[in-house]
C-alpha positions in Angstrom: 27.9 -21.9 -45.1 24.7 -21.1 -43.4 25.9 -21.5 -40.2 28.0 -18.4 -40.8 26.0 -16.5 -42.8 23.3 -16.2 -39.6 26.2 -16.1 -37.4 25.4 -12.6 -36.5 21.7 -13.1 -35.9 22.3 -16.1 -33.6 24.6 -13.7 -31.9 21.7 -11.2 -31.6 19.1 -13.4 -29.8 22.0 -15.4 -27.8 21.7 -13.3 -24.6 17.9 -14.0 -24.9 17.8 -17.0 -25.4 20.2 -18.0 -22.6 18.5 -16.3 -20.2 15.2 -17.7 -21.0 17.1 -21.1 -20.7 18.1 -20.4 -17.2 15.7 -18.4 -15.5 12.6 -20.1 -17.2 12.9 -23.7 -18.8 15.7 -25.1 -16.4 13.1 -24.0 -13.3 10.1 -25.9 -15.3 12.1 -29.0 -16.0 13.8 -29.2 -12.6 10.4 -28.6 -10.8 8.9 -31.0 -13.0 11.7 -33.8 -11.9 11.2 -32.9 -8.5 7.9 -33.5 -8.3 8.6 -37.5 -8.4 11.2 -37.0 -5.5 10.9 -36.3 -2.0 13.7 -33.3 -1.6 14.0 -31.1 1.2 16.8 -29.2 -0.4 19.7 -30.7 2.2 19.4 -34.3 1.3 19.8 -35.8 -2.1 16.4 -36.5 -3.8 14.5 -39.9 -3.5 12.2 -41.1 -6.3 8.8 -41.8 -5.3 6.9 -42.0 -8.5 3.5 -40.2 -8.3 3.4 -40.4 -4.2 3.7 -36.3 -4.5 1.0 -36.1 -6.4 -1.5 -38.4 -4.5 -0.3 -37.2 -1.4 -1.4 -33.3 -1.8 -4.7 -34.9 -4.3 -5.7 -36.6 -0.3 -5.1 -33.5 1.8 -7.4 -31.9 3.5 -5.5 -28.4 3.2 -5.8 -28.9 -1.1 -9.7 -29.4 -1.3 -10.3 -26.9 1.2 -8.2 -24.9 -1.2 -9.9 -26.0 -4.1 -13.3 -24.9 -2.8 -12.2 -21.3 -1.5 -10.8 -20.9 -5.4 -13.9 -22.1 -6.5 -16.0 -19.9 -4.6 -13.8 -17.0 -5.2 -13.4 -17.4 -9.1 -17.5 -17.4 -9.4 -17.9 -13.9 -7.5 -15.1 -12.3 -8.1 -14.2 -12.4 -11.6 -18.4 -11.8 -12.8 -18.1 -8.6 -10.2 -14.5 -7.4 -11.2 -15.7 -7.1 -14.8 -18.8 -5.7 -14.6 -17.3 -2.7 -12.3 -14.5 -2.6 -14.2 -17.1 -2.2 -17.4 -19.0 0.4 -15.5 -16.4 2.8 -14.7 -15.0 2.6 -17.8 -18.2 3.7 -19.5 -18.8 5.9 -16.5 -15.3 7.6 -17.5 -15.9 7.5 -21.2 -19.4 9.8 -21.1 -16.2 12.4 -19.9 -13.8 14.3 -22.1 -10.9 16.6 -21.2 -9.7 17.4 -17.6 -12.7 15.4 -16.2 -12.0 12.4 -18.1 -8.3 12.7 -17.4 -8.9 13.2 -13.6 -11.5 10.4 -13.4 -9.3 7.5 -15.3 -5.9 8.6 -13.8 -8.3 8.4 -10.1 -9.9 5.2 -10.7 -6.1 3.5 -12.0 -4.7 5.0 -8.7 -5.4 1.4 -6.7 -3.3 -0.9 -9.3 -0.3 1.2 -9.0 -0.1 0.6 -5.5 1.8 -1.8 -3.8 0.3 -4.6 -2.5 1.0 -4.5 0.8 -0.4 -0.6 1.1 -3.0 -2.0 -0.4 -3.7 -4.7 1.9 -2.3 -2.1 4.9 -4.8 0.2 3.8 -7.8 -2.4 3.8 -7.0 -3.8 7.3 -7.0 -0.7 8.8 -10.9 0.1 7.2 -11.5 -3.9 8.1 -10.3 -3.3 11.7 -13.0 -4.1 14.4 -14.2 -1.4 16.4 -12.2 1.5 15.2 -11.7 0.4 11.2 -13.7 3.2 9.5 -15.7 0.5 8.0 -17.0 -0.6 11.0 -17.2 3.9 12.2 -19.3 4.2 9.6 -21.2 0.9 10.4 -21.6 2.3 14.4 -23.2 5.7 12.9 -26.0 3.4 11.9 -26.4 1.5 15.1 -24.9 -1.7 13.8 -22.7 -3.9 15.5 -19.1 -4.2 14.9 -18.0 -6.9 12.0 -14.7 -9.0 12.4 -14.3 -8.3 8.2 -10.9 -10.8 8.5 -11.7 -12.7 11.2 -15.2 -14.0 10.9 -15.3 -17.0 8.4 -19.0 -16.0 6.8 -17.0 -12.4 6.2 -13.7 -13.2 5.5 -14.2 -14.5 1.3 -16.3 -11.3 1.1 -13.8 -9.3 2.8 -11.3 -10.5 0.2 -13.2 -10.2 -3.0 -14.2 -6.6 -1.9 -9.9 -5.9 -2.1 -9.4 -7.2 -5.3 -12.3 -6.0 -7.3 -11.1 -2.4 -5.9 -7.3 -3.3 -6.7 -7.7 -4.5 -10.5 -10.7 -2.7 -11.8 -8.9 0.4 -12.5 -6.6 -2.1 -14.9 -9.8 -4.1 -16.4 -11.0 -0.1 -16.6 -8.4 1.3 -19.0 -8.8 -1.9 -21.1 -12.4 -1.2 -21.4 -12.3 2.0 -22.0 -9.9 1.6 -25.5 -12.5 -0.7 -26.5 -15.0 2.1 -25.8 -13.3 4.7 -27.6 -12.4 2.2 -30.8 -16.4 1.9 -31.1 -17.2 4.3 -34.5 -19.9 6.5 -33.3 -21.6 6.1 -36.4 -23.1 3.0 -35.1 -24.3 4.7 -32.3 -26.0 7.4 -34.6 -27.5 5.1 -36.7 -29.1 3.3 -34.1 -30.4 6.2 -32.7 -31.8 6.8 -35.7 -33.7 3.8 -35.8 -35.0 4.4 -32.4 -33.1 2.4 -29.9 -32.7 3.6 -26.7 -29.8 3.8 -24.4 -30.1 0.0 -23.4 -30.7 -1.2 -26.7 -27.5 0.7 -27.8 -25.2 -0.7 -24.9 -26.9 -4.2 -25.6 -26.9 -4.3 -29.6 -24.2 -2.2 -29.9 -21.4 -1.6 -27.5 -21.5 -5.3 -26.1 -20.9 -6.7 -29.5 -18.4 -4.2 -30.5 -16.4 -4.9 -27.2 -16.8 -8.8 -27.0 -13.1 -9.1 -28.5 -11.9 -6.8 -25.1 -14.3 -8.3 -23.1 -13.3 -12.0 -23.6 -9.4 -10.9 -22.8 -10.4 -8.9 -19.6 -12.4 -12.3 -19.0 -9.3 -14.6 -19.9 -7.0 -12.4 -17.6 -9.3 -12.2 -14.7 -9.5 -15.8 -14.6 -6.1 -16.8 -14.9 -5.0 -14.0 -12.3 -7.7 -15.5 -10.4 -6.4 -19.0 -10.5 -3.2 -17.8 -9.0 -4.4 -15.3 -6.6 -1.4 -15.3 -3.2 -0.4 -11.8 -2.1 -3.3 -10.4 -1.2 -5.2 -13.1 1.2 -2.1 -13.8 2.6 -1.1 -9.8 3.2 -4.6 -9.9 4.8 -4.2 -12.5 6.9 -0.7 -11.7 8.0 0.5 -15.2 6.8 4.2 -16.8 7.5 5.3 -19.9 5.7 4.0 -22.0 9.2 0.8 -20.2 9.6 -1.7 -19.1 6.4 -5.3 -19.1 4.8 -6.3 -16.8 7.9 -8.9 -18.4 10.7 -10.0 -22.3 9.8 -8.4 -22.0 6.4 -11.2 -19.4 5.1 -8.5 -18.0 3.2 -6.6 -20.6 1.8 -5.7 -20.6 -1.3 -4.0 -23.3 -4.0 -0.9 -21.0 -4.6 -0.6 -20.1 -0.5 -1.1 -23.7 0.2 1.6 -24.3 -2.5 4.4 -22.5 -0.5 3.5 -23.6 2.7 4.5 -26.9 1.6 7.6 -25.9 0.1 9.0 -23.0 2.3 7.1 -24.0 5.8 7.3 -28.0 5.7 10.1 -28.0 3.5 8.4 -30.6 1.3 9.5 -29.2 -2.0 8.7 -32.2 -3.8 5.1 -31.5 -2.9 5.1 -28.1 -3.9 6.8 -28.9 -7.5 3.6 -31.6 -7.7 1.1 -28.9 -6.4 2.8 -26.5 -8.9 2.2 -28.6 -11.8 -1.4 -29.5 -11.0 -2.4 -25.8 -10.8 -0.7 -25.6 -14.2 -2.4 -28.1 -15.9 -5.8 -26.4 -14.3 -4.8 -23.0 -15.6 -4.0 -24.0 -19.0 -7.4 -26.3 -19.1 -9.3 -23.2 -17.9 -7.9 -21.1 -20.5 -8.5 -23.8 -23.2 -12.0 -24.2 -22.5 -12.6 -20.3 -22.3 -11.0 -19.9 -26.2 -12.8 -23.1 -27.1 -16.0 -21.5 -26.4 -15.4 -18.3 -28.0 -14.8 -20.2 -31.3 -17.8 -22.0 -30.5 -19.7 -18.6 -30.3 -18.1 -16.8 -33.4 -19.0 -19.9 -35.9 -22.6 -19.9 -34.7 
């Protein structure tokens, strides 16, 4: 019988597939049921249709949300790249102990934890005595509450990440780089290109396929960004998203809901809406790049 004869292979994939079952679909589909029920966890759930969803849609705390990840996905993600795409150019004119040195240097930051990292950035952020605002005084400038001032704080934030995942976007880049046959590069200096011409006609080209998944990843890290505006703020599950919400983000706002308010219902709903954006966003992104490779 068949069912036999594959016995052993089921066998194989059975530890697998059981705890992808658990750890994975049940938490979807429970989440998913949970976000048509008010639940607080203590008290047996209530259905209330789409109320969860209409309820965080009407919220003040969600479009403020909405417009900080707006505003911090159109900086952050252009900026992150094209650092990322300059140190790893930057790296690849090196070879040997330099190169090594530089790339293993530049990486340093993602290996971190993220709450050194964020330790280490409030203490350079810190008014007065932060050795951002030191090297600020040597110049006669006044001190700048970096977390704490709401024209500074997005800024502030931005500045963090870029510095925490360029060294990852970095060592992606620089594969692409080093796949690139230098022949190409010859022959168009043959033909009289310059440097520019090369990067543009050449290197660009050659590293769209790397630069559309460094793109792709940015944006849905992006989407779900958490740890670090909240380690910066010194958020609890009462009090996030830092002075008047300048730091509020969908995810944050997500588990305030849950874990502060105990509205779990709400979060589920909030979960799945974020969801839904991701996968759109991510959609759209690999609709355009077939777009651009059939024109």
């Amino acid at each position: 019988m068949p069912l036999r004869r594959y016995l052993p292979h089921y066998l194989m994939i059975a530890p697998f597939m059981i705890l992808f079952a658990v750890f994975f679909l049940y938490p979807i589909l429970s989440g998913f049921y949970y976000s048509f029920h008010t639940w607080n966890a203590s008290t047996p759930a209530v259905f209330v249709g789409m109320d969860n969803y209409e309820d965080v849609l009407s919220s003040r705390d969600f479009e403020r949300a909405m417009w900080n990840l707006g505003n911090y996905i159109v900086i952050t993600v252009p900026v992150g790249v094209s650092v990322a795409l300059g140190l790893a150019l930057l790296v690849n004119s090196f070879t040997g102990a330099w190169g090594n040195f530089f790339r293993s240097t530049f990486f340093m930051p993602v290996v971190l934890p993220a709450f050194l990292a964020a330790t280490i950035w409030r203490w350079i952020y810190t008014p007065n005595f932060g050795l951002l605002n030191m090297i600020l005084g040597w110049f006669g400038m006044e001190s700048i509450r970096f977390l704490n001032d709401t024209d500074t704080m997005l800024y502030s934030l931005i500045a963090v990440d870029v510095w925490v995942s360029a060294g990852f976007n970095m060592v992606i880049l620089l594969a692409g780089l080093k796949n690139i046959p230098k022949e190409l590069y010859e022959a168009a200096s043959l033909d009289g290109a310059s440097r520019w011409q090369q990067f543009v006609h050449v290197t660009i080209p050659m590293l769209s396929p790397v630069l559309f998944f460094v793109i792709t990843y940015g944006m849905i890290t992006a989407l779900q960004v958490f740890d670090v505006p909240w380690l910066l703020t010194g958020s609890s599950f009462t009090e996030y998203g830092g002075r008047r919400g300048a730091l509020l983000f969908p995810v944050m706002d997500m588990m305030g809901r849950g874990f502060g308010e105990v509205k779990f219902g709400e979060a589920a709903a909030y979960g799945f809406m974020l969801t839904v954006v991701i996968m759109t966003v991510t959609a759209a992104l690999f609709t355009i790049r077939a777009w651009r490779e059939r024109r």
